[in-house]
C-alpha positions in Angstrom: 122.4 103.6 104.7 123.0 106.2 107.3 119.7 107.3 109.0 118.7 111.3 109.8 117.8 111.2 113.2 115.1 113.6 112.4 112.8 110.8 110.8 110.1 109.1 112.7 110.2 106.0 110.5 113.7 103.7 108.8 113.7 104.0 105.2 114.8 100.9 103.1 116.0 100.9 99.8 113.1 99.2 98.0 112.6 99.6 94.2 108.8 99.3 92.5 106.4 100.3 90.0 103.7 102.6 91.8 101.0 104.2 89.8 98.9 107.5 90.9 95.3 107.4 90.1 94.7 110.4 87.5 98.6 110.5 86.7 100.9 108.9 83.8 104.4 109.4 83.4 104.6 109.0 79.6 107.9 108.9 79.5 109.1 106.9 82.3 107.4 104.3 84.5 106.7 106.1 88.5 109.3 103.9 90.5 109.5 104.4 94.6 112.7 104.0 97.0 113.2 105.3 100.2 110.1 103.5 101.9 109.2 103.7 105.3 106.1 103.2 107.2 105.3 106.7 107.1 105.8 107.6 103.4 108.0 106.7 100.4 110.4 108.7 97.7 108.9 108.8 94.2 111.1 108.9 91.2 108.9 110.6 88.6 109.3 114.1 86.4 105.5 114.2 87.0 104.8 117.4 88.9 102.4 117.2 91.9 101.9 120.4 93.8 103.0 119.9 97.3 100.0 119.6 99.7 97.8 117.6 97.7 96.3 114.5 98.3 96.9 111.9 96.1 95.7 107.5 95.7 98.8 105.5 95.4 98.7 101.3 94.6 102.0 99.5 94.8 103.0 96.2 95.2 105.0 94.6 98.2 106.0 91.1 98.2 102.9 90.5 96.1 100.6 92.0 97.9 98.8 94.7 96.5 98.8 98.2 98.5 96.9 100.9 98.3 97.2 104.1 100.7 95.9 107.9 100.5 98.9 110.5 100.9 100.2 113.5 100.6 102.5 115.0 99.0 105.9 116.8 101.2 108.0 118.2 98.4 108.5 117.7 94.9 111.7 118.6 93.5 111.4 118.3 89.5 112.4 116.3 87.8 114.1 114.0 90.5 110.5 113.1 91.9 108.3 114.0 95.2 108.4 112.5 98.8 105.0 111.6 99.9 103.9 110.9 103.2 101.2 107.8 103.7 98.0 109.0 105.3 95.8 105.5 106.1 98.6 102.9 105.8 96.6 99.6 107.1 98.2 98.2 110.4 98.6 94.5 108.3 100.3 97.1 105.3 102.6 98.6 107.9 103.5 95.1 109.0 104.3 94.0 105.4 106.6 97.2 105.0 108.2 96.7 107.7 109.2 93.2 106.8 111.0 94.3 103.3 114.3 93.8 103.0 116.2 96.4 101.3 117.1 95.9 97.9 121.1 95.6 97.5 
C-alpha cells in the first residue's frame, strides 16, 4: 500500500467488526480498514455528522478496545474516517503490532 506522506500515522489493511455506542447498521455489520494509531476508516452507510464525538469498541488480536473519537469526514454511503482521541499507550502498542490483512 502506497502511503500519503501527509499522514502522521501508517495505515494497515485490517478488517473487523466495530460497533458505535447509540448506532446500528441494520443493514450491514460496521466493519473498519485503514487503521492507524491515530484513527481508522469505517465502512458503514450510517451517517455521523462530521465533528462529533463518538465511543467506539473493537477487537484486536483478542483484545478488546475501546477509544473516544471523532469523526473527520463521512462520505455516504462508503463510511466515515474517524480519528482516535484517548488511544491507551498499551492499545497503541497492540495496533501497531497488526499485521495487515492480505
Amino acid at each position: 500500500m502506497r502511503e500519503d506522506p501527509r499522514r502522521k500515522s501508517t495505515r494497515k489493511s485490517h478488517l473487523s467488526e466495530v460497533h458505535i455506542d447509540g448506532v446500528r447498521d441494520t443493514t450491514d455489520p460496521i466493519r473498519m480498514s485503514d487503521l492507524s494509531m491515530k484513527g481508522v476508516f469505517l465502512d458503514t452507510r450510517c451517517v455521523i455528522a462530521a465533528g462529533s464525538t463518538v465511543q467506539l469498541s473493537f477487537r484486536i488480536a483478542g483484545h478488546p478496545i475501546s477509544v473516544t473519537a471523532r469523526v473527520v469526514y463521512c462520505t455516504p454511503p462508503f463510511g466515515m474516517g474517524v480519528e482516535f482521541l484517548d488511544l491507551s499507550p498499551e492499545d497503541c502498542a497492540r495496533i501497531e503490532m497488526v499485521r495487515p490483512d492480505a
